[in-house]
TITOR-796703 format. One record per atom (N, C-alpha, C, O): atom name; x, y, z; residue number from 1. Coordinates in steps of 0.001 Angstrom, whole numbers, m for minus. Layout:
  name       xx       yy       zz  resi
    CA        X        Y        Z   NUM
...
***
This chain:
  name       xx       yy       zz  resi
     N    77844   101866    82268     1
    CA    77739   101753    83718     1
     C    78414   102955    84373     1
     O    79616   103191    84254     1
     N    77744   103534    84919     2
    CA    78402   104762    86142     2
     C    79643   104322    86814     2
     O    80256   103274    86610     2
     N    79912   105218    87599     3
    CA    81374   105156    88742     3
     C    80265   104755    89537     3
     O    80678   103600    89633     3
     N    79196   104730    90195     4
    CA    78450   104280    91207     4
     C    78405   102364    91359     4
     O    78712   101450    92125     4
     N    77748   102659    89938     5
    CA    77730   100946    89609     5
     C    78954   100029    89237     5
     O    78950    98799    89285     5
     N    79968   100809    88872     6
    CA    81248    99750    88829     6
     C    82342    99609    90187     6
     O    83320    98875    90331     6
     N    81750   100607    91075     7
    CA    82144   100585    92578     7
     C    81512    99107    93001     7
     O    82162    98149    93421     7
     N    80184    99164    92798     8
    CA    79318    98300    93288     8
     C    79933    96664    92755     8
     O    80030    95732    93553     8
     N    80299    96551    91316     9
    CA    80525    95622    90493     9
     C    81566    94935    91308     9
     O    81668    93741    91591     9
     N    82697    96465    91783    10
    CA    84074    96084    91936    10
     C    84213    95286    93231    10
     O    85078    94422    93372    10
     N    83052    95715    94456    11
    CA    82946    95492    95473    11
     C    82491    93874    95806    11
     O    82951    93192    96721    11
     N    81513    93476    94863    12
    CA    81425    92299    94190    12
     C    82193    91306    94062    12
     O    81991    90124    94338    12
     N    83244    91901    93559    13
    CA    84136    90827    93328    13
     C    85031    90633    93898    13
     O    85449    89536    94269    13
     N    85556    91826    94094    14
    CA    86597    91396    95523    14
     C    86114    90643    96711    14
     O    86806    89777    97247    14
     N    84780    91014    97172    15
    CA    84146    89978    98413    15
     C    84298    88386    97742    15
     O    84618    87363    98346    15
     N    84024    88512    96578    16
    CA    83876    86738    95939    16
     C    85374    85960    95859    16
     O    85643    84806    96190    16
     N    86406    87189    95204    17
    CA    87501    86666    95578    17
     C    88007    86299    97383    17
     O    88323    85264    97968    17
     N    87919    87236    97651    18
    CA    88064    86825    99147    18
     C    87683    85541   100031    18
     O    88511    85035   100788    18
     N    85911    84869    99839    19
    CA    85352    84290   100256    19
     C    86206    83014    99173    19
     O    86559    81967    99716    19
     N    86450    83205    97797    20
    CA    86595    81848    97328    20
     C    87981    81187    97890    20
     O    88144    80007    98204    20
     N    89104    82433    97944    21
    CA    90110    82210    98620    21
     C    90398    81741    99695    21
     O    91542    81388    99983    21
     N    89356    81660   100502    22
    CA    88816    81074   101752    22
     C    88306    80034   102164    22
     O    88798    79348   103061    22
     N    87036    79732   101437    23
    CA    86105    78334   101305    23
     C    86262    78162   100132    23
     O    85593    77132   100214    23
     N    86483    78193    99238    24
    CA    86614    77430    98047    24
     C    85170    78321    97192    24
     O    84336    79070    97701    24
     N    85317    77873    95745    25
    CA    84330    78342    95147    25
     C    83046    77518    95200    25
     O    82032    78132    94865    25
     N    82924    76439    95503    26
    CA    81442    75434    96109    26
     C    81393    76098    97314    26
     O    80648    77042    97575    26
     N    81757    75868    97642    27
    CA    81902    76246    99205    27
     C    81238    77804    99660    27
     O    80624    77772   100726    27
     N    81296    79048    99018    28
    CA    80909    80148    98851    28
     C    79332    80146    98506    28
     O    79234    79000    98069    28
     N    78252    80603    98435    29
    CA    77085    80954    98143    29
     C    76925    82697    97864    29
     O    77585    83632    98318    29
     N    75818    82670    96968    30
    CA    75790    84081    96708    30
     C    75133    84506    97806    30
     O    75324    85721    97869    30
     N    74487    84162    98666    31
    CA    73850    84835   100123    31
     C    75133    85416   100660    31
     O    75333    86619   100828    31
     N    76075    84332   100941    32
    CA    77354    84350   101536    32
     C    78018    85978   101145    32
     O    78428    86713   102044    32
     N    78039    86327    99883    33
    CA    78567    87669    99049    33
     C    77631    88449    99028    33
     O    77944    89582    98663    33
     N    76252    88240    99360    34
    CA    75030    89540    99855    34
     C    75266    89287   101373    34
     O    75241    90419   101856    34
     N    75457    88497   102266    35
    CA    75523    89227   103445    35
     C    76997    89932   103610    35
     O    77108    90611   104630    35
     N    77790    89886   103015    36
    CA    79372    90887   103206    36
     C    79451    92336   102742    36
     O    80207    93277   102984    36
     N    78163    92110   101831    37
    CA    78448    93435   100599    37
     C    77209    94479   101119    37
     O    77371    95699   101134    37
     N    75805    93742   101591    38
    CA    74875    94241   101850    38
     C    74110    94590   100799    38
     O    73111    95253   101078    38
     N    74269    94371    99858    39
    CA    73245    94274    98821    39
     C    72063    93313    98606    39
     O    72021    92259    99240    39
     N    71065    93661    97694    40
    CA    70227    92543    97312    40
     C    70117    91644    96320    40
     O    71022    91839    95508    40
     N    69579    90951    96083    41
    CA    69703    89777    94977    41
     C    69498    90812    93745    41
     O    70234    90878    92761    41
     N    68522    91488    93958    42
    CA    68352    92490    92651    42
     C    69925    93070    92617    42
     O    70657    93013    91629    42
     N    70165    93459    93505    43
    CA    71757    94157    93092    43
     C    72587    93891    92390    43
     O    73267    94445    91525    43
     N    72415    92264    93168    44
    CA    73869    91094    92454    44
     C    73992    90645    91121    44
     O    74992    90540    90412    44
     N    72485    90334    90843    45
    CA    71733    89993    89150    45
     C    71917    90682    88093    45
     O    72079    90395    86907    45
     N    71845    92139    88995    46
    CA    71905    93407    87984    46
     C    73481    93408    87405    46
     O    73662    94170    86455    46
     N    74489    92741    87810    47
    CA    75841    92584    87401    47
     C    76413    91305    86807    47
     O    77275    91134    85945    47
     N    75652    90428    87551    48
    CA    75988    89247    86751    48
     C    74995    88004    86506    48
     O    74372    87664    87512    48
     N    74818    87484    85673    49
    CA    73597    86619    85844    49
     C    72967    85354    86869    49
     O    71859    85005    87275    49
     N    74744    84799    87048    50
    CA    74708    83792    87722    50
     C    76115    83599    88364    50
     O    77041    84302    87959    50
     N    76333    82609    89419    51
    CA    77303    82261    90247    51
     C    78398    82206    89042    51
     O    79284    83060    89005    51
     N    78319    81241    88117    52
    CA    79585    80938    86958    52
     C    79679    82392    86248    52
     O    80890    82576    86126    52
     N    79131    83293    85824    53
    CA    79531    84792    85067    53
     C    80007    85448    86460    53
     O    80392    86602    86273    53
     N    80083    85068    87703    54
    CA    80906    85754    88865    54
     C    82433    85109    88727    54
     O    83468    85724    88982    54
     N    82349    83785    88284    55
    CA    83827    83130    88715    55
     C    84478    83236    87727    55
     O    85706    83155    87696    55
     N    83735    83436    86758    56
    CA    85029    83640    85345    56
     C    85003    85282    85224    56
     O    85757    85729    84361    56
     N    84268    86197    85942    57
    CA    84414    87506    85916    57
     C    85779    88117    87181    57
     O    86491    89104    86996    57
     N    85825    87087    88549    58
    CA    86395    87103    89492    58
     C    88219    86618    88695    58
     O    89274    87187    88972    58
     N    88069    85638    87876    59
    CA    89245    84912    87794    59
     C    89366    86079    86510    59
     O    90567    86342    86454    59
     N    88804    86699    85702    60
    CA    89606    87338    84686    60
     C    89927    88780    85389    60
     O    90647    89630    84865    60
     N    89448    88887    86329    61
    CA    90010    90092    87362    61
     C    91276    90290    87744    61
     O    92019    91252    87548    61
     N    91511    88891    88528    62
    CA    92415    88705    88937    62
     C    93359    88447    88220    62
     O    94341    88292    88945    62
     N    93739    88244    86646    63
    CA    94612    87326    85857    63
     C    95182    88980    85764    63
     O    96290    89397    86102    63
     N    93806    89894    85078    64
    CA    94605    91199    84673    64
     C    95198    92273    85621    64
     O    95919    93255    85442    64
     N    94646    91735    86637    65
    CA    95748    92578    88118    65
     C    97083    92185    88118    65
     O    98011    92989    88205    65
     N    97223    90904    88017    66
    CA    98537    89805    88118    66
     C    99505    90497    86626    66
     O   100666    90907    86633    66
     N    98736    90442    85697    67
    CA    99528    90570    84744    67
     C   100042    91640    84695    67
     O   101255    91577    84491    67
     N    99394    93209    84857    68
    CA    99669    94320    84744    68
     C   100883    94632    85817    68
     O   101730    95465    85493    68
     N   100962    94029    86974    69
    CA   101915    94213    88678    69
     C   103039    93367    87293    69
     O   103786    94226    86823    69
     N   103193    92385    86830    70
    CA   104190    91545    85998    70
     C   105117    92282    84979    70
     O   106308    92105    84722    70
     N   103829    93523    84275    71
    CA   104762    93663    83185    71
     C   105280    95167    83524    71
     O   106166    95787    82937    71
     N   104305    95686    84890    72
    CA   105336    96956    85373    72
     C   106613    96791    85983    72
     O   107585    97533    85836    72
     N   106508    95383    86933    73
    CA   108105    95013    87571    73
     C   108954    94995    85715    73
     O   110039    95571    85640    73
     N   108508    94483    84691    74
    CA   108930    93760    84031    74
     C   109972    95015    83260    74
     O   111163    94944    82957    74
     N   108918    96231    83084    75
    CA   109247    97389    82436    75
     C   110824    98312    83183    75
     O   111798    98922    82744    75
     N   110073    97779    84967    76
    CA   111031    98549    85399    76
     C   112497    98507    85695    76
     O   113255    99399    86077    76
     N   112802    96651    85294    77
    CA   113654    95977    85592    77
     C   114632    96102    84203    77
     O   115855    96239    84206    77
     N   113716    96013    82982    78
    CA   114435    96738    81671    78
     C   114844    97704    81443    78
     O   115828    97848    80718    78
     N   114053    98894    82129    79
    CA   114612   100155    82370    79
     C   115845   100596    83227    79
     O   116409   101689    83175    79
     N   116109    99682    83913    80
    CA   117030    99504    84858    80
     C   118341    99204    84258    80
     O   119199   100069    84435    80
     N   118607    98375    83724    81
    CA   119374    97506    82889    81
     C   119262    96605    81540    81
     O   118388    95768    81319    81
     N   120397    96981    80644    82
    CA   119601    96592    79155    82
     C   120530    94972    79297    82
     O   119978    94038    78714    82
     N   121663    94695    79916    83
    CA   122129    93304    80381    83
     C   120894    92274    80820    83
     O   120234    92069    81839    83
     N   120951    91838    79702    84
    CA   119537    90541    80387    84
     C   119489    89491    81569    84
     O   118644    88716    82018    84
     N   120579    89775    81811    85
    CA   120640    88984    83328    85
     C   120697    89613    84641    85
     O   120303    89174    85721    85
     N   121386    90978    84289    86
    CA   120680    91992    85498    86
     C   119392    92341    85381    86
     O   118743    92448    86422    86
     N   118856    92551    84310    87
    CA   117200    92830    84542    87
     C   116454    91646    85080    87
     O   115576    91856    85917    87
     N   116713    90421    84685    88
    CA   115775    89152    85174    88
     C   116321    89332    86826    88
     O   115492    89008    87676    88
     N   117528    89778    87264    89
    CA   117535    89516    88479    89
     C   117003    90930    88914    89
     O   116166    90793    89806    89
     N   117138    91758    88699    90
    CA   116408    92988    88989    90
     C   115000    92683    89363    90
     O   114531    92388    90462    90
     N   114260    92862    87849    91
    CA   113168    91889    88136    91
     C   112278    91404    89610    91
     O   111237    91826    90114    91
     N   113289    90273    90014    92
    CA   113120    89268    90719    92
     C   112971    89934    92378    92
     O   112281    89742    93379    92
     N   113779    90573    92053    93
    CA   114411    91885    93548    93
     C   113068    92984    93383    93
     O   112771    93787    94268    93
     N   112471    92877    92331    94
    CA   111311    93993    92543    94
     C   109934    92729    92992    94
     O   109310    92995    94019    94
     N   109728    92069    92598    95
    CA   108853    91023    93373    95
     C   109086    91193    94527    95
     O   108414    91975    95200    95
     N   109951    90597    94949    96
    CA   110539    90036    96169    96
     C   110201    91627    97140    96
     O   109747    91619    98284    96
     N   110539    92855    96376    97
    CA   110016    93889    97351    97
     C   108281    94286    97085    97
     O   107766    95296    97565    97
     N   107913    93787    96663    98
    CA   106583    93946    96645    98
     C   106224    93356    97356    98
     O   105509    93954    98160    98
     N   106456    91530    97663    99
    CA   105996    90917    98011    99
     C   106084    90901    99856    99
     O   105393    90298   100677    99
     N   107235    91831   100023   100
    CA   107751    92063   101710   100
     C   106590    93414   101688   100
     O   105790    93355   102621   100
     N   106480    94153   101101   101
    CA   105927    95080   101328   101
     C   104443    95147   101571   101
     O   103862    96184   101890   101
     N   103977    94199   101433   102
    CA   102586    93719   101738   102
     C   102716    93516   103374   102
     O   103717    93052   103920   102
     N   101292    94034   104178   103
    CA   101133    93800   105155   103
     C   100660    92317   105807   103
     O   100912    92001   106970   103
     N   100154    91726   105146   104
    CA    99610    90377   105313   104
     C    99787    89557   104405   104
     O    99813    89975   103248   104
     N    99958    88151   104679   105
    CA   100442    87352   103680   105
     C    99245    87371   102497   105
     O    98073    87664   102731   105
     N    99819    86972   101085   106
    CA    99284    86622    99954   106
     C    97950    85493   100119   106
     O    98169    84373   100581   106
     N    96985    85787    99822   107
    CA    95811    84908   100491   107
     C    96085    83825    99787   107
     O    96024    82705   100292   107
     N    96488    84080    98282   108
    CA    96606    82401    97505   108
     C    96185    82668    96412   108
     O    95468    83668    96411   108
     N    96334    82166    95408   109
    CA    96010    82385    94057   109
     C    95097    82035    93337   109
     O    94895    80824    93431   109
     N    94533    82478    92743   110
    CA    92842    82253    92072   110
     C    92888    81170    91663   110
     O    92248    80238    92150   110
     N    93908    81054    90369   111
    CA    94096    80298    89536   111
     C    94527    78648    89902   111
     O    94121    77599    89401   111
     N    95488    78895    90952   112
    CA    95111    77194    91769   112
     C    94080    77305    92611   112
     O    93521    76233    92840   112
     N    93599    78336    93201   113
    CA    92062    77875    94026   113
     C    91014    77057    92942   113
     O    90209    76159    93189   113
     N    91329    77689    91713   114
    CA    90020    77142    90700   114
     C    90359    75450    90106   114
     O    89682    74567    89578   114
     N    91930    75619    90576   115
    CA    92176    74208    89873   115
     C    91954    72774    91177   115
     O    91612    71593    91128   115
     N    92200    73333    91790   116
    CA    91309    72297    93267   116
     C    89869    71995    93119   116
     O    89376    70867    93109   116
     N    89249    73117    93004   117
    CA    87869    72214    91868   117
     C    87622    72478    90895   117
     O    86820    73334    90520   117
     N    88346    71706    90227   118
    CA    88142    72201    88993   118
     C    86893    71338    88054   118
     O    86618    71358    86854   118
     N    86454    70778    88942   119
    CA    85211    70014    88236   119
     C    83968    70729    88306   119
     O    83063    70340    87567   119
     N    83685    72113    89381   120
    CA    83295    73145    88770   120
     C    82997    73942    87950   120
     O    81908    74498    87808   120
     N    83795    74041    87441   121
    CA    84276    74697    86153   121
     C    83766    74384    84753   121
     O    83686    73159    84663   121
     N    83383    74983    83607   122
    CA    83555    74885    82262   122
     C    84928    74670    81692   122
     O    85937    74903    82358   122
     N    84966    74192    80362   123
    CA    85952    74292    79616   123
     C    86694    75646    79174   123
     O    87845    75715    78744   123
     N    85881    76611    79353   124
    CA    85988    77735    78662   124
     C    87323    78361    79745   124
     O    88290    79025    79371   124
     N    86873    77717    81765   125
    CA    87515    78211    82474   125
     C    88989    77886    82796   125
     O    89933    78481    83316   125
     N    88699    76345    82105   126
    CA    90116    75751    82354   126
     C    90953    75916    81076   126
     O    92126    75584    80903   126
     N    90267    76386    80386   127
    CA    91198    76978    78902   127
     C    92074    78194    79457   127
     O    93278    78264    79212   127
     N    91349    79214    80275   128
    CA    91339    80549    80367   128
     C    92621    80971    81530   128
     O    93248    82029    81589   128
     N    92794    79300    82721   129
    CA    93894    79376    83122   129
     C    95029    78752    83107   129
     O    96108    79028    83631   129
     N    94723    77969    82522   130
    CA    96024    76921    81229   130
     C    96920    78114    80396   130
     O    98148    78204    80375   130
     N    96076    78872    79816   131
    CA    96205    79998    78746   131
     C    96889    81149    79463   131
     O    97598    81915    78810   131
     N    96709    81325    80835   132
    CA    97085    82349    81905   132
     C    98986    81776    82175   132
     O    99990    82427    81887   132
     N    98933    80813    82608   133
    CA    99970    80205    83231   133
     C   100891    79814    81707   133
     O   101835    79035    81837   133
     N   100662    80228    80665   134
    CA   101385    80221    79445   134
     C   101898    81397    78756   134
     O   102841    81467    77968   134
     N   101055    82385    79218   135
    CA   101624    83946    79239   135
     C   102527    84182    80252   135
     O   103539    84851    80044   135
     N   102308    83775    81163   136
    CA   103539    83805    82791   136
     C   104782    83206    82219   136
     O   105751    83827    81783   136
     N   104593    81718    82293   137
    CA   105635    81059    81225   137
     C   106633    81873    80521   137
     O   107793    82097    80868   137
     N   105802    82415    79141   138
    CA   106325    82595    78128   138
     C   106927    83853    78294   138
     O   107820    83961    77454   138
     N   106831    84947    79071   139
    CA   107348    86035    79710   139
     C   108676    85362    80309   139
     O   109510    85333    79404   139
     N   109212    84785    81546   140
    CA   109685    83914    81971   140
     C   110805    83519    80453   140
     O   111897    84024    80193   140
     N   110198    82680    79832   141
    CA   111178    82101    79107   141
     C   111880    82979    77560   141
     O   112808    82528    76889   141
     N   111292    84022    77340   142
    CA   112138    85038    76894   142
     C   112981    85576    77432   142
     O   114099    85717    76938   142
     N   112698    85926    78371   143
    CA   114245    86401    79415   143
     C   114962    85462    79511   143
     O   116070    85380    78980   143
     N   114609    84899    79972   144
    CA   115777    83245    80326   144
     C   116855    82882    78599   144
     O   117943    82334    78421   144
     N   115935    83464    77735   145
    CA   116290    82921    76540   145
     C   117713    83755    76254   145
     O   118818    83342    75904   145
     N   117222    85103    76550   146
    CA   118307    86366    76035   146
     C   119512    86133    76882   146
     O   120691    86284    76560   146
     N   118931    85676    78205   147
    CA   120485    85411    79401   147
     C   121317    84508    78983   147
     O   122519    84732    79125   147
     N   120803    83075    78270   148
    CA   121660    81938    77568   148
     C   122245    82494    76411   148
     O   123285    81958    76028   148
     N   121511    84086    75350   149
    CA   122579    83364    74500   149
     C   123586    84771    74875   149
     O   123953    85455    73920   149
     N   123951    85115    76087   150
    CA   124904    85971    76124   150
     C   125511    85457    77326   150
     O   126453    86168    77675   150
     N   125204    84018    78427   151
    CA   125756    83925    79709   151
     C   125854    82259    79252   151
     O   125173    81571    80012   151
     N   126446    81586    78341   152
    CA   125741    79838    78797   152
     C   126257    79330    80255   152
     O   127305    79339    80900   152
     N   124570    78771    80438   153
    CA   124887    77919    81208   153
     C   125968    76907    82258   153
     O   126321    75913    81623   153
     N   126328    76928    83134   154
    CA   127275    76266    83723   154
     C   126791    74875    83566   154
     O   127558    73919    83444   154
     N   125579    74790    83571   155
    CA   125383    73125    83525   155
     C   123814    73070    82306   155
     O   123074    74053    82346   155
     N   123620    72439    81773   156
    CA   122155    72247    80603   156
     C   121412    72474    81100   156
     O   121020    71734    82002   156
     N   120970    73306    80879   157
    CA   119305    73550    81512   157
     C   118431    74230    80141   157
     O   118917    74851    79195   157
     N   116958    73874    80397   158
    CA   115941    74376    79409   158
     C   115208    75519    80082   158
     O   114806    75401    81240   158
     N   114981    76909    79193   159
    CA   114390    78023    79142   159
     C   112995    77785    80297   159
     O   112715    78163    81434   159
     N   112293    76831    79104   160
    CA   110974    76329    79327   160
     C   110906    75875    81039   160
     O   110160    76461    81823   160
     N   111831    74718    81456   161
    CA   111988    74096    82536   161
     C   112083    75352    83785   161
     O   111303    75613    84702   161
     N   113447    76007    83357   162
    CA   113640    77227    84344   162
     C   112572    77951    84543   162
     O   112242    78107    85719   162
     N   111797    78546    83549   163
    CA   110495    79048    83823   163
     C   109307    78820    84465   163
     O   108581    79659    84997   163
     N   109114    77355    84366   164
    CA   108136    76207    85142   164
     C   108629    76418    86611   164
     O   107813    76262    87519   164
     N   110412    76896    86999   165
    CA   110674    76259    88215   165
     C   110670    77428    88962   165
     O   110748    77296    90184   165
     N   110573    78891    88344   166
    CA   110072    79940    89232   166
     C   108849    80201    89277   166
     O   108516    80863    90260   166
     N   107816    79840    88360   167
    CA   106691    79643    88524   167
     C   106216    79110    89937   167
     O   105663    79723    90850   167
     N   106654    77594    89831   168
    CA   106468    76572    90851   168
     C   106908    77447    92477   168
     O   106188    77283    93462   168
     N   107878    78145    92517   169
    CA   108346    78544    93712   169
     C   107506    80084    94282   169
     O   107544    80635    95382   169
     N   106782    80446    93022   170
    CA   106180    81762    93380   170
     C   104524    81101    93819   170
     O   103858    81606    94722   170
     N   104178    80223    93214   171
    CA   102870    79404    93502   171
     C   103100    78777    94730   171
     O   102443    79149    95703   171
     N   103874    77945    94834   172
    CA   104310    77063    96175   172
     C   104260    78166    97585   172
     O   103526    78167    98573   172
     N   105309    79002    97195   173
    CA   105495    80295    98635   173
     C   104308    81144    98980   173
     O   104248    81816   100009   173
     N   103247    81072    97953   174
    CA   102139    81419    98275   174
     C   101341    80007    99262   174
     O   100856    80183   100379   174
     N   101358    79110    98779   175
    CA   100760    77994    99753   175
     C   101236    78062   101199   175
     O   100543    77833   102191   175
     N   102620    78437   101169   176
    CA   103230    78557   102494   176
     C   103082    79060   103405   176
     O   102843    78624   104531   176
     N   103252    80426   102890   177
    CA   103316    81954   103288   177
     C   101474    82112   103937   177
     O   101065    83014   104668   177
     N   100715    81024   103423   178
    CA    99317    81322   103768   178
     C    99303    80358   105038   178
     O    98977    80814   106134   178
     N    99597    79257   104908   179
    CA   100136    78436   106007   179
     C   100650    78560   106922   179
     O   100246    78084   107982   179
     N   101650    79205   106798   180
    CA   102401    79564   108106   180
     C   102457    80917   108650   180
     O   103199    81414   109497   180
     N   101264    81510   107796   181
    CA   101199    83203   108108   181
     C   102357    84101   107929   181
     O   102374    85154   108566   181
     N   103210    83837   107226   182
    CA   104710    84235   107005   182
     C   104653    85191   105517   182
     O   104962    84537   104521   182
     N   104316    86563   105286   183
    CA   104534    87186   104905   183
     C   105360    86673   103198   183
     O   105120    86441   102013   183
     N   106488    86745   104279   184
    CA   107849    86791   103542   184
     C   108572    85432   103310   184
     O   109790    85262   103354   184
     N   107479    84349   103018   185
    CA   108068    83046   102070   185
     C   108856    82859   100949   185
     O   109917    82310   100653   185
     N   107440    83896   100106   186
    CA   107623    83496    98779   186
     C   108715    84717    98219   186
     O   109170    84625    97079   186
     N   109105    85900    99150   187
    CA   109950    86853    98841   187
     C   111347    85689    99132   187
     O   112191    85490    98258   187
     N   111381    85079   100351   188
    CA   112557    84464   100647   188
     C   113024    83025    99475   188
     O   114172    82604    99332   188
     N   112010    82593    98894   189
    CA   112079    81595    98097   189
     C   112190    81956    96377   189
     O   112367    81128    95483   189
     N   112016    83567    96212   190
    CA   112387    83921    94773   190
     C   113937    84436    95036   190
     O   114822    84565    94190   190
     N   113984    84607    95982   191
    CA   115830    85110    96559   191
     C   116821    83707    96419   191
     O   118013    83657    96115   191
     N   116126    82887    96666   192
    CA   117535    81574    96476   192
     C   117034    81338    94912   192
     O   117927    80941    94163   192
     N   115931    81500    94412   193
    CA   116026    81032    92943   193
     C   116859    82278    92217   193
     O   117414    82257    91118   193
     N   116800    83036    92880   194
    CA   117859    84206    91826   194
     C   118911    84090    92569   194
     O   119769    84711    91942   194
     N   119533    83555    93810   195
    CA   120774    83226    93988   195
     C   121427    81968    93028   195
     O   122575    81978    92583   195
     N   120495    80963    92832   196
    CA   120917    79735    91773   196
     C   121052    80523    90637   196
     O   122155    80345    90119   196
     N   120094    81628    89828   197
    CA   120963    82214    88221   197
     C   121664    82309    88790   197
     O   122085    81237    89226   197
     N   122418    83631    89301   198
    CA   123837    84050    89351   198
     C   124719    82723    89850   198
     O   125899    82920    89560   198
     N   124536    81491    90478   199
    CA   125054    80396    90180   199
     C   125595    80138    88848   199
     O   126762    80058    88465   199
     N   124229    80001    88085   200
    CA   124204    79023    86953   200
     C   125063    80038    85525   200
     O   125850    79821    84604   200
     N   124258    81245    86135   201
    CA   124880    81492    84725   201
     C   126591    82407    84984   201
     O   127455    82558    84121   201
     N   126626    82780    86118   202
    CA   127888    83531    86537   202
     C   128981    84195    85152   202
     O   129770    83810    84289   202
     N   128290    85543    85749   203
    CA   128664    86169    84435   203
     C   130064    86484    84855   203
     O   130507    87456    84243   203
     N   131024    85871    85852   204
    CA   132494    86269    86114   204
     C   133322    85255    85208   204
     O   134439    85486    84745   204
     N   132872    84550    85105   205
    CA   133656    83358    84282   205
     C   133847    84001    82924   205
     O   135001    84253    82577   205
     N   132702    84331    82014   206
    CA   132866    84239    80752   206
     C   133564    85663    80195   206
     O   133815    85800    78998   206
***
């Protein structure tokens, strides 16, 4: 495929993300993504066969945008500091400026847009973001892992759990932040979860 035609591809999908982020993926029609894009049905066909090779082409788009923004904060926060609890909070402080640095709030996330209908969907799709949200996880709970065995805990807590619970607050502040048109939710809501580490694990004590 040319630079002509993967412009075209790219253009594609971002309109589909946009519109699904919006109305939902029922809710969207491919007319709906030919009248935004201005193309023709021949255009659209010529890239993908059907509405479902758009939504699992749209959602694996989006997983590898997400992931790549993840493991550059991730790189840069290690590079920063080889102390595993300054990098996870480092880290956290590089989100949090990404996430202010955006002009308009976060539209919302693919991956719960798809799970609202998820009766849409194939198996193949709900494998694909089960499987997504377990790489997030598991990123997440390696760090968390290296901070326990050099900071324990002030009170029991699980790797796994902690990981689920910044998850939950980076997903949630996106619901918000779209809600209340507020930018800077989910920046303000990864700031008290990295005010609770330096709570929990308070590296002045040990």
């Amino acid at each position: 495929m040319g630079i002509r035609g993967e412009a075209t591809r790219e253009k594609i999908l971002g309109t589909a993300e946009t519109l699904f982020l919006k109305r939902g993926y029922a809710g969207t029609s491919i007319d709906d993504i030919l009248k935004l894009t201005g193309l023709t049905k021949g255009g659209f066909f010529y890239h993908f066969s059907n509405k479902p090779a758009l939504g699992i082409a749209v959602l694996e788009r989006y997983a590898s945008q997400d992931f790549e923004l993840f493991e550059s904060l991730s790189e840069q926060a290690d590079a920063a500091s080889e102390d595993p609890l300054e990098s996870l909070l480092i880290f956290l402080e590089l989100f949090e400026a990404h996430i202010d640095g955006l002009k308009e709030p976060p539209m919302g996330c693919i991956f719960a847009s798809y799970l609202y209908e998820v009766e849409h969907f194939s198996e193949e799709v709900r494998r694909f973001i089960a499987d997504g949200f377990e790489y997030w996880g598991d990123m997440y709970v390696r760090r968390i892992e290296s901070v326990m065995a050099l900071y324990p805990p002030r009170i029991p807590v699980k790797p796994r759990e902690l990981s689920q619970m910044i998850m939950c607050v980076i997903e949630g502040g996106f619901i918000l932040s779209k809600s209340l048109k507020d930018p800077k939710v989910t920046s303000v809501a990864s700031k008290h979860f990295r005010q609770y580490l330096q709570l929990l694990f308070d590296p002045i004590r040990h």
